[in-house]
Phi, psi and omega in degrees: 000304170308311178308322187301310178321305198288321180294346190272306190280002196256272188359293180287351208271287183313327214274308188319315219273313177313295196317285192324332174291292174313301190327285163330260203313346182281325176288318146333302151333292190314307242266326171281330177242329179100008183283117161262113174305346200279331185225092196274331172308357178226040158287149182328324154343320207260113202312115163306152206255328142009142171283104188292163180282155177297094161338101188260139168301134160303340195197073205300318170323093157284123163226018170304328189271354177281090183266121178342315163314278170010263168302291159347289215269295169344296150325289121024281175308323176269350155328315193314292189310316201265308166323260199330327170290318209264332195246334162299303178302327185277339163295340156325158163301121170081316176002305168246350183280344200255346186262073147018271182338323215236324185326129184235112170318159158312120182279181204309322217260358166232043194262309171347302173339297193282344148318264169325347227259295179302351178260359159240030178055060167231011189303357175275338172292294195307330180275340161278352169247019151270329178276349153318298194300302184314308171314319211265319171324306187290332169298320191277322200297326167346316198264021199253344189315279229277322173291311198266359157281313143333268190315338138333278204297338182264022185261166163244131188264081170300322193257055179313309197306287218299298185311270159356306198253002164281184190297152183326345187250354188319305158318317184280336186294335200289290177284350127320325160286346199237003184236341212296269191320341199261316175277355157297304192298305213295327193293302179321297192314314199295320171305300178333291166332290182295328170309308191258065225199301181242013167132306174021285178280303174326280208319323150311004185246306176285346148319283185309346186264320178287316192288005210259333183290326175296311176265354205092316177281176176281017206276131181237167163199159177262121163264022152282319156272343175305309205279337191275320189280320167288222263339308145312316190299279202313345156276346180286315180294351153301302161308326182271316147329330175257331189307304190309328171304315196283002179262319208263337171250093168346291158348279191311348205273072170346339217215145185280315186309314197305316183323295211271320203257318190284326170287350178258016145258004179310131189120311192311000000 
């Protein structure tokens, strides 16, 4: 009877023991996966009934319908539009003197000059030869249509995509960077032409000998590349102003092509 008893309590023992074993591992399960062995019907499995959130396209632009030639003459075009807008207005009377934006100052290294000039009640002078510089611009930039129209057409555009899809000035900084030096050389004659054309180079020349008789010093400047390189700034600040109408105003887009290729970054 007793061997029976013993045999009975070793049993509930063995068994008391198994459960607690299994208990541990069920918990174990939960705590690592989240699966409850005890209620296997509501495992990590069971499809949530929640509503999913809504899939946003990565990449919202379509230019798929958009062939490179495209996008390239799209561009191209509105350079055009803009080069050919930028040299009307600025060839005018006041075009660049009147234009905050485009005005080209006495430059830096002879503005003391102007300083002096006015400080011996000579500021009527300093102002006619900052509107002198202003002339021989609005005169010359006439000849920049065709030079900056070339440099359009022959340029190629690898990264059309890029351009496009960069910031509102992007075409233009893209042709500024691949033109600058090449519309210079071509530009300079033409500035030149214009500096004694209206008087210019004489009347620097006589501001620089009073002020150099005044002060003493010795001050020279080339105003031919000066006035040719604002010159150049100043139709790019011009291009960049119609590219930007033309990304950002439906309106400005003229042309089926400007339509098809601009539109399709609207948004980006």
């Amino acid at each position: 009877m007793k061997k029976t008893i013993v045999l009975v309590g070793m049993l509930l023992f063995s068994i008391s023991t198994q459960a607690q074993i299994l208990d541990v591992i069920k918990s174990t399960v939960k705590d690592k996966t989240g699966i409850d062995l005890n209620n296997p019907k509501t495992t990590g499995s069971t499809p949530s009934t929640t509503n999913p959130k809504p899939t946003t396209s990565t990449s919202p632009i379509n230019l798929g319908s958009l062939t490179s030639t495209q996008i390239s003459s799209g561009l191209k075009e509105a350079l055009s539009l803009g080069v050919n807008e930028g040299v009307k207005k600025l060839s005018v009377t006041d075009g660049f003197l009147k234009n905050e934006a485009v005005k080209i100052l006495m430059p830096e290294k002879l503005r003391t000059i102007d300083t002096t000039l006015r400080s011996v009640g000579l500021g009527s002078l300093a102002d006619q030869g900052v509107k002198l510089l202003n002339r021989a611009a609005e005169d010359a930039v006439t000849e920049a249509a065709p030079i900056f129209t070339k440099a359009i057409t022959s340029m190629t555009i690898t990264d059309a995509k890029n351009i496009l899809l960069g910031s509102d000035n992007a075409a233009t900084n893209y042709l500024q960077t691949k033109t600058q030096t090449q519309l210079f050389t071509a530009f300079q004659p033409k500035v030149k032409a214009s500096l004694g054309k209206v008087g210019a180079d004489t009347l620097w020349k006589n501001i620089i000998s009073k002020y150099n008789t005044l002060t003493g010093q010795a001050v020279t400047t080339d105003l031919n590349e000066y006035v040719t390189t604002e010159t150049i700034n100043g139709v790019f600040k011009m291009v960049a102003e119609k590219e930007g109408g033309i990304r950002n105003t439906p309106a400005m887009r003229t042309t089926s092509i400007l339509q098809k290729v601009f539109g399709a970054q609207d948004g980006k």
